[in-house]
C-alpha positions as CSV (number, residue, x, y, z in Angstrom):
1,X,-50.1,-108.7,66.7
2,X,-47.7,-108.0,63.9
3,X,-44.7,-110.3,64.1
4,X,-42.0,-110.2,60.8
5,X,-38.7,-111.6,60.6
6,X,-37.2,-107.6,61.0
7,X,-39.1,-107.4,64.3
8,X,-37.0,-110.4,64.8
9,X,-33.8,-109.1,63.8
10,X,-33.9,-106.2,65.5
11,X,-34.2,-108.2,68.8
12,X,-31.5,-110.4,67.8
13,X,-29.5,-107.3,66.9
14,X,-30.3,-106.0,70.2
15,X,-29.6,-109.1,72.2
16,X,-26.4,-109.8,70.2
17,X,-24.5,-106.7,70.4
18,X,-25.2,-106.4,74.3
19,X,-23.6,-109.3,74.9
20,X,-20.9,-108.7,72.7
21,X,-20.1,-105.1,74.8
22,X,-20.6,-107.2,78.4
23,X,-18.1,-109.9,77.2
24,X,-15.4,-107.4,76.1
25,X,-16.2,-105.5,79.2
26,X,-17.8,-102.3,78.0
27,X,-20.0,-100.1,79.9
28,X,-22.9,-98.9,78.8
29,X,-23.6,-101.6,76.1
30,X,-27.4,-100.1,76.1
31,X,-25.9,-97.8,73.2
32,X,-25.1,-100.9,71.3
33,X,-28.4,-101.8,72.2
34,X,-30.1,-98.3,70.7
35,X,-27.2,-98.2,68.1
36,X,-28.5,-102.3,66.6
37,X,-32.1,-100.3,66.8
38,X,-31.3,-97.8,64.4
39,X,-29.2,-99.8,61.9
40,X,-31.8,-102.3,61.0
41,X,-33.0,-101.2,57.5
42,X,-35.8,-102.3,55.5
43,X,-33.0,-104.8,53.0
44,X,-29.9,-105.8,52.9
45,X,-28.9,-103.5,50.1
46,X,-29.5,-100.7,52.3
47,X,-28.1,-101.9,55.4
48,X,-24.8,-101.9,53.5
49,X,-25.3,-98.8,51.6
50,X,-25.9,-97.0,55.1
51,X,-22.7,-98.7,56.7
52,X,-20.1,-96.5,55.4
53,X,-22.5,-93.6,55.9
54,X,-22.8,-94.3,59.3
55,X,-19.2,-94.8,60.1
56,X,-18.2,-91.6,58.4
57,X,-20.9,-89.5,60.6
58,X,-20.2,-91.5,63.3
59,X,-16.5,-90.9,63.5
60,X,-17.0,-87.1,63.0
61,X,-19.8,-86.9,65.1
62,X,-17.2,-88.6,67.7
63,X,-14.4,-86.8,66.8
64,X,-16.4,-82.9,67.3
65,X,-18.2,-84.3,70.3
66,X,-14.6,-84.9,72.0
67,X,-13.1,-81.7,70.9
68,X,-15.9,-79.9,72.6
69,X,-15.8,-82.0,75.9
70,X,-12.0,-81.7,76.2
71,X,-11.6,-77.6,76.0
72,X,-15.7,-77.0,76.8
73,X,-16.7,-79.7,78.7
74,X,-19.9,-81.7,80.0
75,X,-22.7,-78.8,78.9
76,X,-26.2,-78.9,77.9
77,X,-25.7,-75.4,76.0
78,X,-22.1,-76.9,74.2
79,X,-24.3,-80.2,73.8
80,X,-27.3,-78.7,71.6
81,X,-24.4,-76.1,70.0
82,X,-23.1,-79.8,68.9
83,X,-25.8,-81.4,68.1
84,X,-27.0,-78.6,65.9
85,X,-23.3,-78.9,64.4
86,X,-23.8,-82.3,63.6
87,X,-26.9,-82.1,61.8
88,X,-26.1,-79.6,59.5
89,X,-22.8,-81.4,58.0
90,X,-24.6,-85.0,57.8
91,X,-27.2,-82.5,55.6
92,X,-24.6,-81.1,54.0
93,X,-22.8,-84.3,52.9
94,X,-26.3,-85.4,52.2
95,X,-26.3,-88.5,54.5
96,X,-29.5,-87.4,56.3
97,X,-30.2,-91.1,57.1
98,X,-27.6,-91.4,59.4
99,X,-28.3,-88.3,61.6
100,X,-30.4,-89.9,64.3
101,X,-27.9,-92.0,64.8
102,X,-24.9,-90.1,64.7
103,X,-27.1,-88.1,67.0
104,X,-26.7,-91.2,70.1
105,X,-23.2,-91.0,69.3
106,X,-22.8,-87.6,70.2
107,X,-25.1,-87.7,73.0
108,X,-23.0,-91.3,74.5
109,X,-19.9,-89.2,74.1
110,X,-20.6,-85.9,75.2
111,X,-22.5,-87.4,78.8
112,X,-19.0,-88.6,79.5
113,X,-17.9,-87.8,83.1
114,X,-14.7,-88.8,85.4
115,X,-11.7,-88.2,85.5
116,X,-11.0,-90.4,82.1
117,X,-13.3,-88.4,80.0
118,X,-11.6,-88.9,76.7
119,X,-11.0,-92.7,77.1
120,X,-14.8,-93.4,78.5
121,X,-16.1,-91.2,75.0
122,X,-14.1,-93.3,72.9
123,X,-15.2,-96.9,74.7
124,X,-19.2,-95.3,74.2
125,X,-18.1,-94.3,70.4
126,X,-16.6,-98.3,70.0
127,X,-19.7,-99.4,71.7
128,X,-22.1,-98.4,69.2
129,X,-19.8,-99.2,66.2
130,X,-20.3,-102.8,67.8
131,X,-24.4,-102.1,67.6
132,X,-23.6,-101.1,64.5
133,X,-21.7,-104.0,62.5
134,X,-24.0,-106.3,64.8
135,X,-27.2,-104.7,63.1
136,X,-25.7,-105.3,59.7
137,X,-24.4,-108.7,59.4
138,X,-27.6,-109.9,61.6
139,X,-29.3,-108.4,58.9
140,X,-27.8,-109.8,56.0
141,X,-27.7,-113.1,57.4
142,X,-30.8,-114.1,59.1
143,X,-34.0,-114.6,57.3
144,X,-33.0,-112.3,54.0
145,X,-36.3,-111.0,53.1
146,X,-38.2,-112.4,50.2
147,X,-39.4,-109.3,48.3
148,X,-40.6,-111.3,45.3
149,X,-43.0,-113.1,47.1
150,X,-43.9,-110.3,49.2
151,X,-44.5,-108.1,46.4
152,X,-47.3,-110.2,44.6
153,X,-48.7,-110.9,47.4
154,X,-49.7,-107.0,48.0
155,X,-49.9,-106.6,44.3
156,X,-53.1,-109.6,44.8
157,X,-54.3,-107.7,48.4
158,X,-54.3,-104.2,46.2
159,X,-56.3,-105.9,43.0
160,X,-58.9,-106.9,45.4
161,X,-59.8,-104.1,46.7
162,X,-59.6,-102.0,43.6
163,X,-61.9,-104.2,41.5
164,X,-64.6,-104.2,44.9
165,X,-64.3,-100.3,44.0
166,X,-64.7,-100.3,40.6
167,X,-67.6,-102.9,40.3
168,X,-69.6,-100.3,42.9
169,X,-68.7,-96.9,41.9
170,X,-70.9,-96.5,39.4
171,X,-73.7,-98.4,40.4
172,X,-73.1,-96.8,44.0
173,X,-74.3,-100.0,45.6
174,X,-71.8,-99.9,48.8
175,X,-72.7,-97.5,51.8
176,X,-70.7,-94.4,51.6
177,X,-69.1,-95.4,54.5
178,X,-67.9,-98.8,53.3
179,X,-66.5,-97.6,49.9
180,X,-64.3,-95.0,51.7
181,X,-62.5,-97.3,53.7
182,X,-61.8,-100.0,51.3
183,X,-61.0,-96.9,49.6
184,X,-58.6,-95.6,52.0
185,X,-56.7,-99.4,52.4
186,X,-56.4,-99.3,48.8
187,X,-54.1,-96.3,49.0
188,X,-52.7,-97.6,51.6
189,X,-51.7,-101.0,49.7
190,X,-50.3,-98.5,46.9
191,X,-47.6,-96.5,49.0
192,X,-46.6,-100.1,50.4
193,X,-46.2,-101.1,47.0
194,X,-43.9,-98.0,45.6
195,X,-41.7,-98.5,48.4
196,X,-41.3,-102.2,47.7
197,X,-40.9,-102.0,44.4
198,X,-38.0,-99.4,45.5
199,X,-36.2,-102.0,48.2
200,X,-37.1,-104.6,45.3
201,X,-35.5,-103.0,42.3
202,X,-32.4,-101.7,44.7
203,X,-31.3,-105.2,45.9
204,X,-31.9,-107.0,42.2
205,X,-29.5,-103.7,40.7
206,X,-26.9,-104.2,43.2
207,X,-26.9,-107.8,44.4
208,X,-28.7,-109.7,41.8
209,X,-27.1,-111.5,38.6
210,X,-27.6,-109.4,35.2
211,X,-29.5,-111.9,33.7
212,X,-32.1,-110.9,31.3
213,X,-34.7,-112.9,32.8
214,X,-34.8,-110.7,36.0
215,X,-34.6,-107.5,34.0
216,X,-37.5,-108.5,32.1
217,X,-39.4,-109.7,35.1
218,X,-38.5,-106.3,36.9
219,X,-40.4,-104.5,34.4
220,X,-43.2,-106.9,34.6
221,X,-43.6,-105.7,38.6
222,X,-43.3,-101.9,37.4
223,X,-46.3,-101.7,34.8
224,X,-48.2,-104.1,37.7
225,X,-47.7,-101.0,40.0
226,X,-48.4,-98.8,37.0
227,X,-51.6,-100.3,36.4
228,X,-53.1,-100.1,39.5
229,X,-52.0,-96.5,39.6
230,X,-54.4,-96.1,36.8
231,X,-57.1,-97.8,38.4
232,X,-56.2,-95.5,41.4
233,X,-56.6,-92.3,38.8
234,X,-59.7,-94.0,37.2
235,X,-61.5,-93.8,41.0
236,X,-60.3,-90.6,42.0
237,X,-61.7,-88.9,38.8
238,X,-65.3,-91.3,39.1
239,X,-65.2,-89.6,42.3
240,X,-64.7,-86.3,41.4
241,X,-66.7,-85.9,38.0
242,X,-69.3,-88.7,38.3
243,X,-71.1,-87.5,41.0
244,X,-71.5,-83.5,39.1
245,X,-72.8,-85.2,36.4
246,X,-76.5,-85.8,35.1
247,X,-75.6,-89.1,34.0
248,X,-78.6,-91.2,32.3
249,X,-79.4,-95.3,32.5
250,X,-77.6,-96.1,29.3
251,X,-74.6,-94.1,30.6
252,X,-74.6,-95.7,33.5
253,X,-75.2,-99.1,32.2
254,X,-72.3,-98.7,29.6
255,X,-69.0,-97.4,31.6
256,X,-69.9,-100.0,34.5
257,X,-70.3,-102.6,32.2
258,X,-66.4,-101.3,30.5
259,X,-65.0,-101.0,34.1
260,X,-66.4,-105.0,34.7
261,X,-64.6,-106.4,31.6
262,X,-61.3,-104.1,32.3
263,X,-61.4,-105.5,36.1
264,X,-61.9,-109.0,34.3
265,X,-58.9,-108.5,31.7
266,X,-56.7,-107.4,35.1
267,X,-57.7,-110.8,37.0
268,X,-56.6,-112.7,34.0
269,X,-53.1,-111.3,33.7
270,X,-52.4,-111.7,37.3
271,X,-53.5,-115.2,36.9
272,X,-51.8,-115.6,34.1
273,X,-48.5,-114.4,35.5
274,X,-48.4,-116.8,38.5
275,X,-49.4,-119.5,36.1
276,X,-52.7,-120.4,36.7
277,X,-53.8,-119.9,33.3
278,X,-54.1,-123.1,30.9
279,X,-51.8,-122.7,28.0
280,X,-54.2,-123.7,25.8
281,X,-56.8,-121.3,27.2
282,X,-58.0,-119.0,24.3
283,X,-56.8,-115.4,24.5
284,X,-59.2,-113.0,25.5
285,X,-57.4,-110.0,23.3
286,X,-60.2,-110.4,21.0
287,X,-62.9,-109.9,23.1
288,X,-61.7,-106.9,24.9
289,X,-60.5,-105.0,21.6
290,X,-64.4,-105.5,20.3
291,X,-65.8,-103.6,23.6
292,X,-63.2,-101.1,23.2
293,X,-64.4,-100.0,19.7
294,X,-68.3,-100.7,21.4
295,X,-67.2,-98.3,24.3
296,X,-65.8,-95.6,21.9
297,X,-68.9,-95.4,20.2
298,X,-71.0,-95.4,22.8
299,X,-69.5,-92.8,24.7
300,X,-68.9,-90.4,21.9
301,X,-72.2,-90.8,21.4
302,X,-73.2,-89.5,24.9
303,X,-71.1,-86.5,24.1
304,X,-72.6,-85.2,20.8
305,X,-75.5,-85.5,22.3
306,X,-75.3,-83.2,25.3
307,X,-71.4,-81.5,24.9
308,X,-71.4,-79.0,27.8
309,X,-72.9,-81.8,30.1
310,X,-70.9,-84.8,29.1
311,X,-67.5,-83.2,29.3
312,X,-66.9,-84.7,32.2
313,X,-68.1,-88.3,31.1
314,X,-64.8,-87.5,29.0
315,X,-62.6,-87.1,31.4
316,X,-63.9,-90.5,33.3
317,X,-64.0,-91.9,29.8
318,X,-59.9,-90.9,28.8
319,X,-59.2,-92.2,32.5
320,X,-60.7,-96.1,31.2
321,X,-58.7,-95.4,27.9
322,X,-55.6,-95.2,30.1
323,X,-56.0,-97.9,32.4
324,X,-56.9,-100.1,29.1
325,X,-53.8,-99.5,27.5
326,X,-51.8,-100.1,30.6
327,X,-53.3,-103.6,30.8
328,X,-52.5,-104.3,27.3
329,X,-48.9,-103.3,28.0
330,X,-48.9,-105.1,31.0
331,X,-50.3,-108.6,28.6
332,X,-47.4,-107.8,26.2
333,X,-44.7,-108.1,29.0
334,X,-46.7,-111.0,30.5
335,X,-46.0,-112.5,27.2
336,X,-42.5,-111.9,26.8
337,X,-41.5,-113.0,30.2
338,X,-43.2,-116.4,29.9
339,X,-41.7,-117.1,26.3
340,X,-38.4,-116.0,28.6
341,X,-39.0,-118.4,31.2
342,X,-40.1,-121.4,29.6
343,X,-37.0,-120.7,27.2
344,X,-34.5,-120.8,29.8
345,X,-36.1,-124.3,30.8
């Protein structure tokens, strides 16, 4: 069972803002309750960025929603005529993020009854402000999430299952079966990884310290995304051209052999990065730049000798070329953020 700390928050959120509504005597605190729900975002930076965003809608949400009740009153008809209302100036001011919950707002207000309706809207329009702030400074306090960490920790999960794919692909040695669902997880570890690196370079723009050393490590996360966005490329076009292709042995034996030393060169950067590469350990640029020429040849080779078959060996082969170059870049940033690092020792 999945348990993170903003599963946790949101409970607290929850908890908290209930018993802040039953303390100052409010009714209906459940809004607070539903209000805390919606609030919680993914970071901090967000959860303030939504804030005013949420007020704004809020309180015009609130404000239509008692104009209607007072000269329409309690309606289902005047209540989707609202609703619909509502949605279309949060769209319009191009805060779409807070419509759901703008949307209990009007809801908690509109299904006011009594002889008191304008005061009992307002208490249920206070009540989820209070779900609201509770949501955010529950959020920002307790257990601020640790994206760094989080983020080569998926970057590792992805690695391993994209190198699984590439050392079988060609060789075709894993059940059909198998390869789609490791293929499948790996896509899946991709989104998760956009959206981090999103939440990631949001909070370090807007609440980190400009220090060079975080831009430069920033970067150094992006072409780690971008690389394994080539590797995602390289599969999807193996997949698509390999297979319509009368491929020979020495074909074969050539672009798995290129995709083994590429997966190699990716483990060594990662390792490198987290530091688990002696210093003194002999740079493997050499060696990699030598079966880049040897894979050049060779696969031009395959080409002149049957063009109108091997066309799509070129497209595979451009596909390698591109996730090569990516690791090099990746090395050369690598390289500057350790001299970086080790400077500002």
């Amino acid at each position: 069972m999945p348990f993170g700390s903003r599963i946790l928050k949101t409970g607290l959120a929850v908890t908290l803002s209930i018993y802040i509504c039953i303390i100052l005597g409010m009714e209906n605190s459940v809004f607070a309750g539903v209000a805390a729900i919606l609030a919680v975002q993914p970071s901090v930076y967000r959860t303030w960025k939504q804030l005013p965003d949420q007020v704004i809608t809020n309180s015009i949400g609130a404000s239509i929603s008692l104009f209607f009740l007072y000269f329409f009153g309690e309606n289902p008809v005047i209540i989707g005529f609202v609703i619909i209302l509502i949605i279309s100036l949060s769209i319009k001011m191009k805060m779409e993020n807070t419509i759901p919950l703008t949307l209990v707002t009007v809801i908690a207000v509109m299904s006011a009854t009594g002889s008191e309706d304008f005061y009992f809207a307002l208490e249920r329009f206070l009540v989820i402000l209070i779900g609201t702030s509770t949501a955010v400074i529950v959020n920002t306090l307790i257990f601020p999430p640790k994206y760094k960490k989080k983020y080569i920790l998926n970057i590792d999960v992805a690695f391993r299952n994209m190198s699984l794919l590439m050392r079988t692909v060609i060789s075709n040695e894993m059940t059909e079966a198998s390869y789609q669902e490791i293929n499948r997880s790996f896509k899946k570890d991709l989104k998760k990884l956009e959206e981090q690196y999103k939440l990631f370079d949001e909070e370090r723009e807007k609440f980190g310290k400009s220090k060079r050393l975080n831009a430069r490590e920033i970067i150094v996360f992006k072409q780690m995304l971008k690389v394994l966005q080539e590797g995602n490329q390289l599969l999807d076009n193996i997949e698509e051209h390999y297979s319509q292709n009368k491929s020979i042995d020495d074909e074969n034996k050539v672009l798995d052999q290129q995709l083994e030393e590429l997966v190699k060169y990716h483990e060594y950067l990662l390792l490198k990065y987290i530091g688990k590469i002696k210093e003194n350990h002999q740079n493997i640029d050499n060696d990699i730049l030598k079966e880049k020429e040897k894979f050049y040849d060779q696969v031009l080779k395959f080409y002149h000798e049957n063009k109108e078959q091997k066309l799509r060996t070129m497209i595979i082969a451009s596909s390698i070329v591109d996730y090569s170059f990516h690791l090099e870049r990746l090395e050369k940033l690598i390289n500057q953020y350790i001299k970086i690092r080790e400077h500002g020792k």
